[in-house]
C-alpha positions in Angstrom: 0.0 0.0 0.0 1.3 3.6 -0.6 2.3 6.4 1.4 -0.3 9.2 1.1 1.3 12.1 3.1 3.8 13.8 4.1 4.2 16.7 6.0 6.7 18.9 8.3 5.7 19.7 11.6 8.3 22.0 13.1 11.2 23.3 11.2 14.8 25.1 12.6 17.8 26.6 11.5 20.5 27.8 13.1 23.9 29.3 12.8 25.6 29.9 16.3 29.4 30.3 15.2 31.5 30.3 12.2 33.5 28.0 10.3 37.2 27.8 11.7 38.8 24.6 10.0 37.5 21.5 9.9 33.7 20.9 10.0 32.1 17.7 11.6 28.6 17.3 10.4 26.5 14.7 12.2 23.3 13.3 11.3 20.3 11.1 13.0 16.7 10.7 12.4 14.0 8.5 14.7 10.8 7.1 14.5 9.5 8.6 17.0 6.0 7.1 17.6 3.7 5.2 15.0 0.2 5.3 15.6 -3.4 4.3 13.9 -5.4 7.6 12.9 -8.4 8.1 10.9 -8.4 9.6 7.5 -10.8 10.7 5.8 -10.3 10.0 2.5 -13.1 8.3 -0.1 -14.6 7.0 3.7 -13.3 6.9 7.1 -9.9 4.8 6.8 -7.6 4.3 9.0 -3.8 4.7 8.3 -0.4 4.6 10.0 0.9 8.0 11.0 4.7 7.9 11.5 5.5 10.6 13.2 9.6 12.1 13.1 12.6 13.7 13.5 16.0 14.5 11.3 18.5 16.2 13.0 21.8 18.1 11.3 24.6 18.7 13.6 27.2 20.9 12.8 30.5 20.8 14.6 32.6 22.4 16.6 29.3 24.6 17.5 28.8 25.7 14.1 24.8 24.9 14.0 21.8 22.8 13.9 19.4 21.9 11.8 16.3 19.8 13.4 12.7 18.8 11.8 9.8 17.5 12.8 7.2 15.9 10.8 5.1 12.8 10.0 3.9 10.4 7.1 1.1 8.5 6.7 0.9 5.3 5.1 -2.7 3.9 3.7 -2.8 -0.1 4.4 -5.7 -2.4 5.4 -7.9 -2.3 8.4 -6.5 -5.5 9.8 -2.6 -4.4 9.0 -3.0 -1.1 10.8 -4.5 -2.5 13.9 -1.6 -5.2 13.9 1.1 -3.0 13.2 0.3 -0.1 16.0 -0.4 -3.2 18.4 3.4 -4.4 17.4 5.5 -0.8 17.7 3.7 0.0 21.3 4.9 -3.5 22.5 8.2 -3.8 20.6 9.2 -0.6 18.7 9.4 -3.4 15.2 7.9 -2.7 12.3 7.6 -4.6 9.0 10.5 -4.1 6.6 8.5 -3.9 3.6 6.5 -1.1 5.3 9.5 0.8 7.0 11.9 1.0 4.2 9.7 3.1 1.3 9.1 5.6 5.0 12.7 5.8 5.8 13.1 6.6 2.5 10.7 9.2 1.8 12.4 10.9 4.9 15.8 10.9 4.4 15.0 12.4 1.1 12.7 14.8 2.0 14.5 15.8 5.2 17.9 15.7 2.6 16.3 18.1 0.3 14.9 20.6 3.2 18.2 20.5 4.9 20.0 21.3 2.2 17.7 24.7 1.2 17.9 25.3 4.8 22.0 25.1 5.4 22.2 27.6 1.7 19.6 29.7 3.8 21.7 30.2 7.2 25.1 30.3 5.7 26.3 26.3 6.5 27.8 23.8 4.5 25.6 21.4 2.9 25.4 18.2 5.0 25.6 16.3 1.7 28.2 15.8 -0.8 27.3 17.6 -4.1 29.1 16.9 -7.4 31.5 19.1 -8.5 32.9 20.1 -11.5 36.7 19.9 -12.3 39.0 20.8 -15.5 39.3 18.5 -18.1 43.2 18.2 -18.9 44.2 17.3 -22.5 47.0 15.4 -23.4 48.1 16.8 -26.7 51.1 14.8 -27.3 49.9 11.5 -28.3 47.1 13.4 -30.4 46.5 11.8 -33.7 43.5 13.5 -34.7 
């Protein structure tokens, strides 16, 4: 079944010093609770909501960037029940239903955090590709 909704919750940026050598950037995201709701989409349904946080350190005492937020993933009736009834005894989930949600965070958290860092001054938490100068070897040039 799909996800059906994403959203951010809380958002922050900031900058609290500047850079001075080398930077450490550290990041972490949690499930932070998964719960049955009710949607009301065609009819009443009830769905997962998988609620979040994503977290960009910066360090030495550079910055932080920190979300909130939560997705909601439509399955059956029977499934939803089950799987709330699992994470509030065991904090487990289904692979096949946490992976495409881990997913859809860390690359919508990615994305945000990156606007975000270009926003506040702070180095992207990602490697970007970069461009570098071709160098032509002319001497064995035939053409």
């Amino acid at each position: 079944m799909p996800i059906i909704g994403f959203q951010f919750d809380k958002i922050f940026g900031e900058r609290t010093g500047s850079i001075k050598g080398k930077v450490d950037i550290q990041h972490s995201f949690n499930i932070t609770d998964i719960k049955k709701e009710e949607l009301n989409l065609e009819k009443k349904q009830d769905v997962l909501k998988f609620d979040f946080n994503f977290n960009v350190i910066y360090k030495p005492d550079l910055g932080k960037i920190s979300f909130e937020g939560h997705v909601l993933y439509l399955e059956t009736p029977e499934k939803v029940k089950k799987i709330a009834e699992e994470w509030k005894k065991s904090k487990k989930m289904p692979e096949d239903i946490i992976t495409p949600v881990i997913n859809m965070i860390l690359t919508k958290s990615n994305v945000k955090a990156l606007i975000l860092s270009q926003d506040i001054n702070l180095p992207p938490q990602i490697q970007l590709p970069k461009a570098s100068p071709v160098k032509q070897k002319t001497e064995n040039y035939i053409g």
